[in-house]
C-alpha positions as CSV (number, residue, x, y, z in Angstrom):
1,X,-70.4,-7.5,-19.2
2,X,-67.0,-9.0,-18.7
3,X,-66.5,-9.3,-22.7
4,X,-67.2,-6.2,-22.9
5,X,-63.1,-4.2,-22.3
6,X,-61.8,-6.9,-24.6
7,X,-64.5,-5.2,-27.7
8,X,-64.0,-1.7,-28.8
9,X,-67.3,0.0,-28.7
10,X,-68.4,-0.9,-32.4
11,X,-67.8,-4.4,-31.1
12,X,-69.8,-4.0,-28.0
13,X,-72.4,-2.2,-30.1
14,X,-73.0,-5.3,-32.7
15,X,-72.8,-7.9,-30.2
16,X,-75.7,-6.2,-28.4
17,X,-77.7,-5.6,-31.7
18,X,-76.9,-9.6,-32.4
19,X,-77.9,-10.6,-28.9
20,X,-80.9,-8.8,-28.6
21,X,-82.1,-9.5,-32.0
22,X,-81.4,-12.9,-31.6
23,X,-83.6,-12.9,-28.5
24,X,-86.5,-11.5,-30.2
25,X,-86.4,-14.0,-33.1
26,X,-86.1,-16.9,-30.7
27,X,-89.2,-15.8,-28.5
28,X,-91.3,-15.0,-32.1
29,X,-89.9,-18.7,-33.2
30,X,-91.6,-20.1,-30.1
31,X,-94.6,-18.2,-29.9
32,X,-95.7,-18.9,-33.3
33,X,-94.9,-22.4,-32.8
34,X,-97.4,-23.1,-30.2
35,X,-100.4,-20.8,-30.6
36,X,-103.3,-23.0,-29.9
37,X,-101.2,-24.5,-27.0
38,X,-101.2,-22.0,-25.0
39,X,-105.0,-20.8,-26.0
40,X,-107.4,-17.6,-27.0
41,X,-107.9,-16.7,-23.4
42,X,-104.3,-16.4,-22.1
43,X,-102.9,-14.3,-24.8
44,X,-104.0,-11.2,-22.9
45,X,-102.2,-12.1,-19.8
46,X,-99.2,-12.8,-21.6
47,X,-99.6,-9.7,-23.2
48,X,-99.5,-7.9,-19.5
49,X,-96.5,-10.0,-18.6
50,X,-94.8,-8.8,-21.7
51,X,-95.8,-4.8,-20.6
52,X,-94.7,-5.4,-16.8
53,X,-91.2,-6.9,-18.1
54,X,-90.5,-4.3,-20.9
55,X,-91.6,-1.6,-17.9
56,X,-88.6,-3.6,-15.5
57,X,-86.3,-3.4,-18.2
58,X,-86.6,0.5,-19.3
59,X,-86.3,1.5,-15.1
60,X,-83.5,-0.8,-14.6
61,X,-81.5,0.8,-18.1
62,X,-83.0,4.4,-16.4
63,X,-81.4,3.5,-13.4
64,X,-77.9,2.4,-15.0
65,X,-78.1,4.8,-17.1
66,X,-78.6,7.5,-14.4
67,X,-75.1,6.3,-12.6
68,X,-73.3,6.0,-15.5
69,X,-73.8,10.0,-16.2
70,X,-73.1,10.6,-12.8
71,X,-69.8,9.2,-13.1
72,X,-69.0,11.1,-16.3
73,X,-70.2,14.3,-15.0
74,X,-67.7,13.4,-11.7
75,X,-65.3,13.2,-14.4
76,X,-66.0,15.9,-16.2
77,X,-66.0,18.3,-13.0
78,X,-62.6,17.2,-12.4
79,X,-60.8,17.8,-14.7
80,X,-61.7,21.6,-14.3
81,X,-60.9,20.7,-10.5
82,X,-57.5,19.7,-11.4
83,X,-56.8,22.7,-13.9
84,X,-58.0,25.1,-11.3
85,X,-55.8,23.2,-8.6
86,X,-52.1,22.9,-10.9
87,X,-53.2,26.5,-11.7
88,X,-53.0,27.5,-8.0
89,X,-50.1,25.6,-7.4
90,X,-47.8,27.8,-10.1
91,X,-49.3,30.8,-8.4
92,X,-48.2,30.2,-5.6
93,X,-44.8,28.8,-6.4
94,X,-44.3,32.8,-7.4
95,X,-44.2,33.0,-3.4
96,X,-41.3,30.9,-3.1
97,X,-37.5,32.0,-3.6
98,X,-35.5,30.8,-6.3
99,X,-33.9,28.4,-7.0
100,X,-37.1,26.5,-5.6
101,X,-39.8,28.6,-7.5
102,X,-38.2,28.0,-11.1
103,X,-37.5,24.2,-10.1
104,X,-41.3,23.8,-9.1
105,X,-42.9,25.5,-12.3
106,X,-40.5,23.2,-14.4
107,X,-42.2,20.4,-12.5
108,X,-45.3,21.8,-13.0
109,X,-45.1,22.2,-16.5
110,X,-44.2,18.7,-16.9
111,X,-46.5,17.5,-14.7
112,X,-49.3,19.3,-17.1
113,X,-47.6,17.7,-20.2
114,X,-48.1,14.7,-19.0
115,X,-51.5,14.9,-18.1
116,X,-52.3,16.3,-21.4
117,X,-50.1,13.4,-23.2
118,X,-52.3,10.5,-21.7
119,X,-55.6,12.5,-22.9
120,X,-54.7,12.6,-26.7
121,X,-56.4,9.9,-29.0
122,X,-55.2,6.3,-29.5
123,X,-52.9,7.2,-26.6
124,X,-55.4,5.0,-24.1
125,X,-52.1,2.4,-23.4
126,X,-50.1,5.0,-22.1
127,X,-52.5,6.1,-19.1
128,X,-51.0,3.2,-17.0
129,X,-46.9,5.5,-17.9
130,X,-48.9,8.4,-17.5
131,X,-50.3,7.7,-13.9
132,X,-46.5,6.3,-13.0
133,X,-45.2,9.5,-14.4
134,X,-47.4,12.3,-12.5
135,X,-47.1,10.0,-9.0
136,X,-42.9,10.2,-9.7
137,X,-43.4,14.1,-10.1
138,X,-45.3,14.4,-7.6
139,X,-43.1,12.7,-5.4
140,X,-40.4,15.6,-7.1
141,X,-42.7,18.7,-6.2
142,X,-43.2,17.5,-2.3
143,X,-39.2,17.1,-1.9
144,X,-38.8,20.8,-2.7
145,X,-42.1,21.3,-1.1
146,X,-40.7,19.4,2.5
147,X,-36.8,21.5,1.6
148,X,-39.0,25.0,1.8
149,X,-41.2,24.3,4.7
150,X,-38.1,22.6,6.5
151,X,-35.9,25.5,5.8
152,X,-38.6,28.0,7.5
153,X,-41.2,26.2,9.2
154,X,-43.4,29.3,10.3
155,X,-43.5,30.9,6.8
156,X,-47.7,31.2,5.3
157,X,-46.3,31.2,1.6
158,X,-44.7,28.1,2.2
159,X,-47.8,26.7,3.9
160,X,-49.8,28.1,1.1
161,X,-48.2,26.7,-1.5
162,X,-48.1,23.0,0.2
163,X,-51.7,23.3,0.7
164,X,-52.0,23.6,-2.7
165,X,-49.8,20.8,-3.6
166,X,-51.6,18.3,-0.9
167,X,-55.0,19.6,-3.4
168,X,-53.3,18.6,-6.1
169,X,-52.1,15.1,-5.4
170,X,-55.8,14.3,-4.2
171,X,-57.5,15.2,-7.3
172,X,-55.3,13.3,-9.0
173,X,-56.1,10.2,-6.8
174,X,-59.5,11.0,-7.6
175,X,-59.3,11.4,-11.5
176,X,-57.5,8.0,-11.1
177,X,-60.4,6.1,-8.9
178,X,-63.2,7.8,-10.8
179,X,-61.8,7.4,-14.1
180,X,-60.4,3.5,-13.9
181,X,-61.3,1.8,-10.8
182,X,-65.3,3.0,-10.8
183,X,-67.1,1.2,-13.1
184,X,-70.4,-0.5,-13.1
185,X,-70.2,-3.7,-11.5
186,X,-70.5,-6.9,-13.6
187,X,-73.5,-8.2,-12.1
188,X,-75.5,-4.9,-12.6
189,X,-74.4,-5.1,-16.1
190,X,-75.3,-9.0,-16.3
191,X,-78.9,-8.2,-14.7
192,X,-79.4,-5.5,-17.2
193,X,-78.4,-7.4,-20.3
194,X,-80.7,-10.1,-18.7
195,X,-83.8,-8.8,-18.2
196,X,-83.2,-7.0,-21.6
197,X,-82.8,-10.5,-23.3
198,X,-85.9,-11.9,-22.0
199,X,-88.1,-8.8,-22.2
200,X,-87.6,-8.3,-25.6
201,X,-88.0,-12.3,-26.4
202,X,-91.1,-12.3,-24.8
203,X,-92.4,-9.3,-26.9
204,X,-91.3,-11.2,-29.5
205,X,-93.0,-14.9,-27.7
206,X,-96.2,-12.8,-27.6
207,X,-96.3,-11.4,-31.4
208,X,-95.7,-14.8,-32.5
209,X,-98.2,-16.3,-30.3
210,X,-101.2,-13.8,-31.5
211,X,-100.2,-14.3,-35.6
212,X,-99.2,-10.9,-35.7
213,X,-96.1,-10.1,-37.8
214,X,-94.7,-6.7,-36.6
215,X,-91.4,-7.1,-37.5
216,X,-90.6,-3.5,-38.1
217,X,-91.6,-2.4,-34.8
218,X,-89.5,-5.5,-33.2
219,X,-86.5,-4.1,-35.0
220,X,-87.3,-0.8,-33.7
221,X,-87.5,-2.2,-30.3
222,X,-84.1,-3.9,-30.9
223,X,-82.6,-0.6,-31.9
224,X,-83.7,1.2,-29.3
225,X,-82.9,-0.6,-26.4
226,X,-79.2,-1.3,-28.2
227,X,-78.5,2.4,-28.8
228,X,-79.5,2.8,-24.6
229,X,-77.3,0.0,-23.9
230,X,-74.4,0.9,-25.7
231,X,-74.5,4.6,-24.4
232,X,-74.6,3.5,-21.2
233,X,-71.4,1.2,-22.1
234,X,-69.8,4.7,-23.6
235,X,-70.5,6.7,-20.6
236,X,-68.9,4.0,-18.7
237,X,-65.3,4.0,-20.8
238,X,-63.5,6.8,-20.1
239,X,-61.1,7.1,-22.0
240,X,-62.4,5.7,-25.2
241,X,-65.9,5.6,-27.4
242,X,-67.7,9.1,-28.7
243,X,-68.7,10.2,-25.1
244,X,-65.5,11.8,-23.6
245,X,-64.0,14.3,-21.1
246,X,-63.4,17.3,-22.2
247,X,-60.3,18.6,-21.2
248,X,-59.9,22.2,-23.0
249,X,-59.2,23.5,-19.3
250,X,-56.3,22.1,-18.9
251,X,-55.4,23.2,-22.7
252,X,-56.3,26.7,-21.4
253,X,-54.1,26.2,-18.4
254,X,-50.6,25.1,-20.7
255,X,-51.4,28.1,-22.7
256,X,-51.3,30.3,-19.9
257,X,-48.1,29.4,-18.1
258,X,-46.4,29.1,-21.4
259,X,-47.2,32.0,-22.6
260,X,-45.5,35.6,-22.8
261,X,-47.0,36.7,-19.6
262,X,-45.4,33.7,-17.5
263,X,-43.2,35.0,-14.8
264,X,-40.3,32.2,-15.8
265,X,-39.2,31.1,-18.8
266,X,-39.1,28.1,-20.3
């Protein structure tokens, strides 16, 4: 919803409950307002209607759900991409002669600090200084990258070693579009919250309209469909909320080129 990167997730979490709720109530109000109106003989149909709409809402929340833990596996997958790909790169650097391998594994170890820097908690304003500083270090590594391959253009180390730079700048494009620019659109998430509203106030239009007075199993209802909404919501913000990307591989990864058995010092 477009309210919905102004709320943190609590936010996002109680509005739903309030809406949803809110819904129910109205539709009980209105059923048990006009019982005899509507008649004996159409309460089973509206009872159908109610089934059919509750079945429309749970595939459509399947469905969003199912492409919001796509995305966050996608996520997930690359950061081990990335890891694997910086990991390469300082490899292969080791083919290079100095003074461009120690320059590039300086790079490189900045480049990883940074990436780590923007991953820590609370830190969610700085991903927009952390994106600015890997493109600007990236832009460092290809100048020494285009000096080697200029300097000897037939040379496989150097070629290696820029194939593994080009890897490097396009998973970072890709951690970038997966992780801020694809989200689920606004009208998928105003159809969802839609059909949700007006499922569960006609479940609540039909309880009212029959006499019955289930209200624990409406609140139940209201839960449920709240805690599916407000995963999917979590599985959708990246960088925020209980559900995020783990990013112990690129921990691993610092460990290893700072550690004792790294060819270069610090």
């Amino acid at each position: 919803m477009p309210w919905q990167p102004s709320l943190p997730l609590w936010g996002v979490f109680a509005a739903t409950v309030g809406l949803v709720l809110g819904a129910v109530l109205a539709g009980y109000f209105l059923g048990s307002r006009h019982p005899r109106r509507t008649g004996e003989g159409k309460v089973p149909s509206v009872g159908q209607i109610v089934g059919a709409m509750l079945t429309l809402a749970s595939l459509l929340l399947a469905f969003t759900f199912g492409i919001a833990q796509s995305r966050f596996e996608t996520r997930r997958d690359l950061v081990l991409d990335e890891a694997n790909s910086i990991g390469m790169t300082w490899l292969r650097a080791g083919l290079l002669s100095d003074p461009h391998r120690s320059q590039v594994r300086k790079l490189l170890r900045e480049y990883l600090e940074v990436r780590l820097r923007a991953t820590q908690p609370g830190q969610l304003q700085q991903i927009p200084q952390a994106i600015a500083d890997s493109e600007e270090l990236q832009g460092r590594l290809w100048a020494e990258a285009a000096i080697v391959g200029q300097r000897d253009p037939s040379s496989e180390m150097a070629a290696l070693f820029v194939a593994s730079l080009n890897e490097l700048i396009n998973l970072h494009a890709r951690r970038v579009h997966f992780g801020l620019r694809t989200r689920i659109a606004v009208n998928i998430w105003a159809a969802l919250y839609l059909i949700t509203l007006i499922s569960l106030a006609m479940l609540g239009y039909y309880a009212g309209l029959t006499g019955a007075r289930p209200f624990f199993s409406m609140f139940l209802a209201v839960l449920t469909f709240s805690i599916v909404l407000i995963l999917i919501v979590d599985l959708d913000r990246p960088a925020e909320g209980l559900l995020k990307t783990n990013h112990q591989a690129l921990v691993d990864l610092r460990k290893l080129i700072n550690g004792p058995l790294s060819a270069d010092s610090k």
